[in-house]
Every structure is written in structure tokens, then in C-alpha cells.
N, C-alpha and C positions, 0 to 999 in steps of 0.2 A: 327388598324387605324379606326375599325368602333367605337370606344365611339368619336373619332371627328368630322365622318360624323354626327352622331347621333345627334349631340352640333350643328355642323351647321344647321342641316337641322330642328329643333328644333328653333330656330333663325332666319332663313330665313322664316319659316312660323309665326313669330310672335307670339310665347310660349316663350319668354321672362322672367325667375325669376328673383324675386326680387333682391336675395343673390345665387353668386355661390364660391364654393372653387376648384379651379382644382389645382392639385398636381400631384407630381412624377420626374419620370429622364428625360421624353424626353421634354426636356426645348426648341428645336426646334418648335415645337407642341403649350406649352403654348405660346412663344411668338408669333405663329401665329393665335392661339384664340382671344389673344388680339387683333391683327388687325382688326379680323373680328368681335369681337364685336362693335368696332369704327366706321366700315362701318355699322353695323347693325342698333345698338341701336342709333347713333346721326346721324343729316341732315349734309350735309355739309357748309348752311348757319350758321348755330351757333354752331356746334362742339369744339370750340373750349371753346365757353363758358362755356358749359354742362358737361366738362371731366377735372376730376383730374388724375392725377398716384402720387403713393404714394410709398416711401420706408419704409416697414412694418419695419425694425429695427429702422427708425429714428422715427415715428409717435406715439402715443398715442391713446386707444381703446376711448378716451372723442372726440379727432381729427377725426377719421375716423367719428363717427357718427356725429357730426358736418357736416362736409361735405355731408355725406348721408343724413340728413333731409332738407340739401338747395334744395328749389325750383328749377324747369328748367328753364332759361329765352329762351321763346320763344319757347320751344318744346314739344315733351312729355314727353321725359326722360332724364335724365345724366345717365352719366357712370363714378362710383369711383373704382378706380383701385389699389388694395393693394397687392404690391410682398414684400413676405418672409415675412410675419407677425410671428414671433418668439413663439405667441402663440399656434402654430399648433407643433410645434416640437416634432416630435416623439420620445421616446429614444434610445439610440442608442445602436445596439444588433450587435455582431462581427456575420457575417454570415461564415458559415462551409464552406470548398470548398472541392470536390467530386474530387483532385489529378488526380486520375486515369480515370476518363471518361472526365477528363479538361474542369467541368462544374463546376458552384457554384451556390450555392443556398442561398437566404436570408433564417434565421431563423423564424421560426411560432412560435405564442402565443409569449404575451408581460406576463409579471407580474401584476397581478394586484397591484397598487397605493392604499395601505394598509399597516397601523401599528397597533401592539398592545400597546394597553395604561396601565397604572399600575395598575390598574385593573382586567387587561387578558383581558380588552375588543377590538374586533378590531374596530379600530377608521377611519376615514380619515387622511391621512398625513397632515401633516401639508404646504406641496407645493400646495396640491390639494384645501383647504380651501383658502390659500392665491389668487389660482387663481382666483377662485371662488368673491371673493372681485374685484379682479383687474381689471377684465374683465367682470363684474356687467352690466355695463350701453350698452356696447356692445353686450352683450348677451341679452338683455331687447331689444335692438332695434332690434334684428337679430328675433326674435321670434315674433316682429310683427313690419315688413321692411314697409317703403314709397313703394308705386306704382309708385312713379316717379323716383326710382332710382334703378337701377341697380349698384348692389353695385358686385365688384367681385372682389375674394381673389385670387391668386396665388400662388404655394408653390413648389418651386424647392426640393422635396425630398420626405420623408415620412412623413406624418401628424399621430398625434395622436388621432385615431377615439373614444377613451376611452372620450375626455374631450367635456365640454358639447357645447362649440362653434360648434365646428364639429357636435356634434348631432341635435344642433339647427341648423344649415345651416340645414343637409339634411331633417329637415320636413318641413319648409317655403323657404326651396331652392334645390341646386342640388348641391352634389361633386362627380367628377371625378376622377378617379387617370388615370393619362397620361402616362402608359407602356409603356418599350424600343419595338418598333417595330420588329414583328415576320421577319423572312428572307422572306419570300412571300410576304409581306406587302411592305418592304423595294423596293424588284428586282420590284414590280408595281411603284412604285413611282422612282426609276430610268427611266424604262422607259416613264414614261409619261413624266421626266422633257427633256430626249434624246429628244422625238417628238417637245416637245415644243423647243427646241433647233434646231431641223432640223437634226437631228444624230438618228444614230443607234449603237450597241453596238453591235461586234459581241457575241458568246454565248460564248466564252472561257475569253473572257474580262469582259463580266459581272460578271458571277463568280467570276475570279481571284477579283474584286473590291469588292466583295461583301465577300468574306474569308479576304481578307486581312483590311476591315477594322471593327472597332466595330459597334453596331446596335447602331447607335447613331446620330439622324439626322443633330441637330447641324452640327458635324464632316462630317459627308459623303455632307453636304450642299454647305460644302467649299471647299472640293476634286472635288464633281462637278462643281465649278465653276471655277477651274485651270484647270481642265481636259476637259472643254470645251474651255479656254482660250487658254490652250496650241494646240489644235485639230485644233483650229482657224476655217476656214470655208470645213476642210475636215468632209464630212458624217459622213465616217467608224470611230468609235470607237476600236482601236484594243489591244490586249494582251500586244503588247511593250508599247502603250501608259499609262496602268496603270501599268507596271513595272516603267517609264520614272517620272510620277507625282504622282503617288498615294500611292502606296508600300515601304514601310522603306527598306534598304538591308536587316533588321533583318528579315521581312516577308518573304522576298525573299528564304532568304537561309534555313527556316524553312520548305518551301514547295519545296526547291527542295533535302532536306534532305527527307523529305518525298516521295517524289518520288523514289531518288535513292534509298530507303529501299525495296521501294514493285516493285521496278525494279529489284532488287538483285547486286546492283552496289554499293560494300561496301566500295572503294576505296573512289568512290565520296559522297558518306553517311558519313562516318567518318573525311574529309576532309572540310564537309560542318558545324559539330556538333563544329571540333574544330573552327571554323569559328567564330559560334555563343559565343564559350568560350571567345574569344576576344575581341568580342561586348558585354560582359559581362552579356549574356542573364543567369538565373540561371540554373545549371545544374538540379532542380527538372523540371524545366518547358522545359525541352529539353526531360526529360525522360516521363513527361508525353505528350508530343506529341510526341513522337513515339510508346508509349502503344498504342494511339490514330488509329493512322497507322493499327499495325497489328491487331486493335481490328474491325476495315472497314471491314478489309482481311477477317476476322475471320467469323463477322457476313457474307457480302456477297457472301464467300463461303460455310458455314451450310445453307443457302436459298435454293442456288443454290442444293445443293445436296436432299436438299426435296423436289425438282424437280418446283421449282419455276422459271419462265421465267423469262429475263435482265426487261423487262417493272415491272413485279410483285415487285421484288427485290426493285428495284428504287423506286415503290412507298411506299413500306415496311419500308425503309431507310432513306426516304423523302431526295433524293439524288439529285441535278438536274443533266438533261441528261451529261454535260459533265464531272459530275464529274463521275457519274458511271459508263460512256463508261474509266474512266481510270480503276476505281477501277476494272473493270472485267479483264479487260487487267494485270495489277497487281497480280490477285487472281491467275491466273495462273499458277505464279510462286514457289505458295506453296500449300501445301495438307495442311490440317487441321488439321491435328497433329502437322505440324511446328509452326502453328497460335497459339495455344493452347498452346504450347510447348512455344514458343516467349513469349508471355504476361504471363505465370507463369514465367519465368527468370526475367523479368521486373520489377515485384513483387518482386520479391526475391533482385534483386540489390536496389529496391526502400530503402527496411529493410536494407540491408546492409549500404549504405551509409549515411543514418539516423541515426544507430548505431553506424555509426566509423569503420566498419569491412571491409570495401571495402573503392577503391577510386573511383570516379565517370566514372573519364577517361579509366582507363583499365579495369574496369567490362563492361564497352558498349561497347569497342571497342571487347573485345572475345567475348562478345554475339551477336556483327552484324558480325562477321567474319565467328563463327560458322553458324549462319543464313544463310547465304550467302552463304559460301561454299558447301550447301548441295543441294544433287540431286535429284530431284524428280523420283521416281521409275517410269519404263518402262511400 
């Protein structure tokens, strides 16, 4: 969240660029830059004069700068407002996903926008030159903007930093890219909008809100406001309250499958998985949150045993407090050879039922049996 203090506080002190491009996923964020360029950059006597918004797929690069070299009437600046200008589009690259640690990652390095010509010689593409035409006179004005406008692009995704609009913004302006908010970033901004609210969250409720939904402001904007709506004028924010409004049953039963595993309660762990088979969750995405599970186990137990304290672990982990007062609680129930033990089996079913050689259902079900049924030595 700090590249948006940075934009306001930037702003509020009257460093105002000419051209900005902000981009990325958390389109909650852009839409609320644009507010506060509105309060910033125009008075409210003649704001209404001074400000375009512009649909960057329906507009033309001759339009916008049109727009951008009209005068202000009556002030010092306008503000022209361009979402989703189609020029910025970055190409589009399948990003890997990391299965077994149930992370995914976007792809690094683009290709470079280069052909060989019949000559052997490498050329420019022929998209890159045509842009290059298309976006002439927008680019001529971007590389030397009016002072009295404030011209600012918007881009819900990835921009292509390769093309020279882009490159022109950032030396006579500023681009941003608007990242999905970190998990600490998020649990601050819950709580400050609870205070502003007059509510508190207790800590197993925050959490639970905070796993069970994506880092995605948009979404958690609207969950807070049902879940303030439903709370109505009670304080306490509590656990049933976001099982009641905020939690799918899929979530639900995902973490309490999780639970009953590193409880060792394989009755109700397997009970919960066929659950999930019903609600049609994919069986890869069920196995890999349970790797998930014994892989918590796994690490918070090798901590623990290199004689690292609950406090060290947790911040090692970057766990918050209740979720590690479970996980330790949890760890107890297995030695580190079962952990170890566990997530190679895992592995192993992962191959199998990729290859056809297993089925999904009765390779998990004897591997959390076998789990389960075993004793920890004396």
C-alpha cells in the first residue's frame, strides 16, 4: 500500500505530473486514485468543467490529446481521465503454478517484439512499426504534456513497458503498477475501516476473513460492507459472523478438513474431502491443500526442534498469533518423520493420479487412515 500513500502524499503536497499511467490488479486502489485526483487536482466551483473520463477502448490517441490541450476555464488545471487504453496491453504470458506449495507465480521476461527479415537481418515487427504510426501524435504530445493538464491513464492489468508510450509517460510523468495487497497491508486496512465503523474484530475472526477470502480489495470492500450490515450496531465482530456472511461452504469445509488432518480426526477429514467432491472442488486442489497442512506441520516442527521459541517460529513463518497457537497445538500430534513421511506419499499420489495409476478417492482416503492411525512413540 505504500506506492499509494506515496501518489497521495505526492498530490496533497502539490507535485502534481503532467501524465500518469497507474496500472495492475487491485482496481479497488485505481478507482480510488481517481477520486482523489478529482478532489486534488480540480476546485469544486468548476470541476465539473475541467474533468473528462474517457473509455480508452472507445476513444482515439487524436481524442485524448484534443482533450488534453484544452485550456482550463477558470482554473489551473483539468483533469482527463483514460481507463483501459488498449495501447498499453501487455502480452499475454500463461503463468506456472507452484501445485504443491498452492502458490502461483506470473512468468518473468517477455520476448522481445523482433523478426528476422529476408535478409537474415533482425528487423522491427511489423505490429511494433504500425504502432509506432498509430500512436505518433499521442506520443509527440506525451513527451512534451500542457502544464495545465493533467492527463491520467488507467490500466486494469499488465502494461507493456517495452512500448514507447510507457516509456514516454515515465520521463515527463509517473507509472505505477497497483499490486494485490500484501496480508499485513490488507489486516491494517480492515482494521482501520472496523474503527471507522465503531467495531472490532475479534483475532480468530480476523483471520478466518482474511484466509478465507482473496487479497483483492474490490472483493473484501463488499464483504465488509454486508458484514458490517449484517453486525448491524453490535461492536464484536465474531468467527460465526464471518462463517454467516463472508465464507462460501467450500472455504468452510476446506479448513475444517484442514483441521481435522492435523487433529488426527480422519473420520471427519475424509468426510469433509468427500464433501468438497460434491461441491465439485477439483480433487488436484484438495490434494494440494492438504500437502499444504502437513507442510505447516512439517516446517513448525523442524523449528521447534532447533530449539527455536512459539514467538521465533511465528515470526519465521510469518504466521499470525492464532493461527500458530493452532499449528503448535496440531504439531503435536505427529514426529517429523510422519510429516516427512506424509508429504512424500502426497507426492507420490499427486504422480499417480496424473498418470492414471491411482484413483484419487482411495489413494487419500489409506493415506489419511494410515496417518491417522499411528502412534507417537512414548
Amino acid at each position: 500500500m505504500e506506492y499509494f500513500k506515496k501518489l497521495l502524499h505526492g498530490l496533497k503536497n502539490g507535485e502534481i505530473k503532467p501524465v500518469y499511467l497507474l496500472y495492475g490488479q487491485e482496481v479497488y486502489l485505481l478507482n480510488e486514485a481517481i477520486k482523489n485526483f478529482k478532489k486534488i487536482v480540480l476546485n469544486e466551483e468548476t470541476g465539473d468543467f475541467n474533468f473528462d473520463l474517457i473509455n480508452g477502448e472507445e476513444t482515439t490517441p487524436e481524442d485524448i490529446v484534443s482533450l488534453a490541450q484544452n485550456l482550463p476555464f477558470m482554473a489551473e488545471k483539468r483533469l482527463v481521465v483514460v481507463k483501459d487504453f488498449p495501447a498499453f496491453n501487455a502480452p499475454k504470458n500463461k503463468a506456472p503454478e507452484q501445485e504443491a506449495a498452492g502458490e502461483e507465480e506470473q512468468a518473468a521476461g517477455e520476448k522481445e517484439n523482433i523478426s528476422v527479415d529476408g535478409k537474415g537481418k533482425r528487423a522491427k515487427s511489423k505490429s511494433t512499426a504500425d504502432d509506432a504510426s498509430r500512436y505518433k501524435a499521442l506520443l509527440q504530445y506525451i513527451e512534451k504534456p500542457s502544464s495545465d493538464t493533467c492527463l491520467l491513464f488507467t490500466f486494469s492489468g499488465s502494461v507493456d513497458k517495452r512500448k514507447k508510450l510507457v516509456q514516454a509517460i515515465n520521463k515527463t510523468g509517473e507509472v505505477i503498477d497497483f499490486v494485490l495487497l500484501k496480508k499485513q497491508d490488507l489486516r491494517k486496512w480492515l482494521l482501520q475501516q472496523a474503527k471507522k465503523a465503531g467495531k472490532t474484530f475479534q483475532p480468530e475472526a480476523l483471520e478466518l476473513f482474511l484466509t478465507g477470502v482473496k487479497n483483492d480489495l474490490y472483493r473484501i470492500s463488499a464483504e465488509v460492507k454486508k458484514l458490517f450490515n449484517y453486525t448491524d450496531d453490535r461492536a464484536i465482530i465474531t468467527k460465526e459472523d464471518i462463517e454467516q456472511v463472508v465464507i462460501s461452504q467450500i472455504d468452510l469445509s476446506i479448513f475444517a478438513v484442514a483441521d481435522a488432518i492435523g487433529e488426527k480426526r480422519c473420520s471427519d477429514a475424509l468426510r469433509g474431502i468427500r464433501d468438497l467432491l460434491l461441491y465439485r472442488e477439483p480433487p488436484q486442489k484438495i490434494l494440494v491443500m492438504i500437502y499444504r497442512q502437513f507442510r505447516l506441520l512439517f516446517q513448525y516442527k523442524a523449528l521447534q526442534e532447533e530449539g527455536d521459541s512459539q514467538s521465533e517460529i511465528q515470526a519465521k513463518m510469518k504466521l499470525h498469533p492464532y493461527v500458530a497457537g493452532k499449528i503448535a497445538r496440531q504439531a503435536k500430534n505427529f514426529s517429523i518423520e510422519e510429516l516427512y513421511k506424509a508429504m512424500y506419499d502426497l507426492s507420490e499420489i499427486d504422480a499417480a493420479t496424473k498418470s492414471g495409476q491411482a484413483e484419487f478417492c482411495p489413494a487419500i482416503e489409506m493415506m489419511l487412515i494410515k496417518v491417522c492411525s499411528e502412534k507417537l512413540p512414548l
